[in-house]
C-alpha positions as CSV (number, residue, x, y, z in Angstrom):
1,X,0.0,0.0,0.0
2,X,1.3,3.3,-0.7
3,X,1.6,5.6,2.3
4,X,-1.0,8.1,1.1
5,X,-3.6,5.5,0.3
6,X,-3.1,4.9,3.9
7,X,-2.5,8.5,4.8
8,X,-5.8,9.3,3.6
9,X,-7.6,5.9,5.2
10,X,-6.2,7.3,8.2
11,X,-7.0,10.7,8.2
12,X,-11.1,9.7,7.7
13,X,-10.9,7.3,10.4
14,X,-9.2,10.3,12.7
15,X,-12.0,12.4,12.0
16,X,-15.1,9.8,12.8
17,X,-12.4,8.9,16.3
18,X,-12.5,12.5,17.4
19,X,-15.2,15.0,16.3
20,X,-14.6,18.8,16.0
21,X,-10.4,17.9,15.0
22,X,-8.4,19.9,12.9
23,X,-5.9,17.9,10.7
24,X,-3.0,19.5,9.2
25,X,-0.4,17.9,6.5
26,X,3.0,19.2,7.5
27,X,5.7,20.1,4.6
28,X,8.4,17.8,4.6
29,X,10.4,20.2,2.3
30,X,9.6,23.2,4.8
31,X,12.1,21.5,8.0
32,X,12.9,17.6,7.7
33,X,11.8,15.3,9.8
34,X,8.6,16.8,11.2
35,X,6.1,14.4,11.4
36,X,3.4,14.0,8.9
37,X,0.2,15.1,10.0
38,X,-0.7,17.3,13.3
39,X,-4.1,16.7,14.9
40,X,-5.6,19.7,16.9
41,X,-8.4,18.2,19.7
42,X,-9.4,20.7,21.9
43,X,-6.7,22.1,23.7
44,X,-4.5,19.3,22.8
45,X,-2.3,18.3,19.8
46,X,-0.9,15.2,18.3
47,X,1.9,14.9,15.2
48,X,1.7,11.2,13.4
49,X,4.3,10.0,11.4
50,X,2.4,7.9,9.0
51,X,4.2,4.8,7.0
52,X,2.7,2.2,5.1
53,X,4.7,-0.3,6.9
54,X,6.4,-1.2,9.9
55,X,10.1,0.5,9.8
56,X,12.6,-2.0,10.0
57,X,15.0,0.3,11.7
58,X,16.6,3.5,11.7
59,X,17.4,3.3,7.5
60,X,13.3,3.3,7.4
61,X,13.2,7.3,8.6
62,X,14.1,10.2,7.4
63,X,16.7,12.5,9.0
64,X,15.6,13.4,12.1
65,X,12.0,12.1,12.3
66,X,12.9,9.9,15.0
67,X,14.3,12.8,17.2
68,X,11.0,14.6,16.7
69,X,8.7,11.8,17.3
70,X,10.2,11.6,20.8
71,X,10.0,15.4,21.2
72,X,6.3,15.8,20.0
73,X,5.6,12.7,22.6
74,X,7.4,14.4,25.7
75,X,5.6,17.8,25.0
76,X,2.1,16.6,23.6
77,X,1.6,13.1,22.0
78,X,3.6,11.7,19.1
79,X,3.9,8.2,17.5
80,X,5.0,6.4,14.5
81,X,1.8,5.0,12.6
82,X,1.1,2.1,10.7
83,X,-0.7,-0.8,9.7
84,X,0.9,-3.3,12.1
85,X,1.0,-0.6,14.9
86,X,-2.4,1.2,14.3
87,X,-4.6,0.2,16.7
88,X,-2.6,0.8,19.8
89,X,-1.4,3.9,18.7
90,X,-4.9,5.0,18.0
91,X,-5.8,3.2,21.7
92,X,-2.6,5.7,23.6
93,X,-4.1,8.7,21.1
94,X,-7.6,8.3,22.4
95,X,-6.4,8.2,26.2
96,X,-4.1,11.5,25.9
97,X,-6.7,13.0,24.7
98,X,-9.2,11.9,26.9
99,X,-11.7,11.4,24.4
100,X,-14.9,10.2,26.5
101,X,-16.1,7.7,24.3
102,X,-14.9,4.3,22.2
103,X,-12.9,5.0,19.2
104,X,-15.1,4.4,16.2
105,X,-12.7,2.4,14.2
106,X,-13.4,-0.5,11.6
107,X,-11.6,-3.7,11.9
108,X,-12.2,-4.2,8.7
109,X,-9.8,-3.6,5.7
């Protein structure tokens, strides 16, 4: 799967999860690294770094987009996200932001 076939699959299902969100598709070419997409929730934010597969390892990133996926999760929330991964990440997503209600997400593919 490409990673904005899933991008996209993800982006719908992060809108039925958490109503009233603002997504935002960050510019790789504006400062490397920086994860993928931002969610806005309330008074709360989240950067993704969406791939359409489970990274092997450190070859798997880009410059840098490990360092920030650590940073974004000290100061806010910020994970890796894929297919393999998805629904725990969404699971830890749903608990920072303290969304009151189960996460509406298919198990289907």
């Amino acid at each position: 799967m490409l990673e904005r076939t899933y991008q996209g699959r993800l982006i719908k299902k992060l809108d039925r999860m958490f109503p009233g969100c603002v997504i935002l598709k960050n510019d790789s070419g504006y400062q490397q690294g920086i994860p993928d997409l931002v969610i806005f929730y309330g008074n709360q934010y989240a950067m993704l770094e969406v791939k359409p597969r489970q990274p092997r390892g450190p070859e798997d990133y880009e410059p840098n987009q490990e360092y920030f996926i650590a940073l974004f999760d000290q100061m806010s929330f910020g994970a890796c996200i894929y297919p393999e991964n998805e629904r725990d990440v969404l699971h830890d997503l749903q608990q920072a932001f303290g969304a009151r209600r189960p996460a509406l997400v298919s198990q289907r593919k």
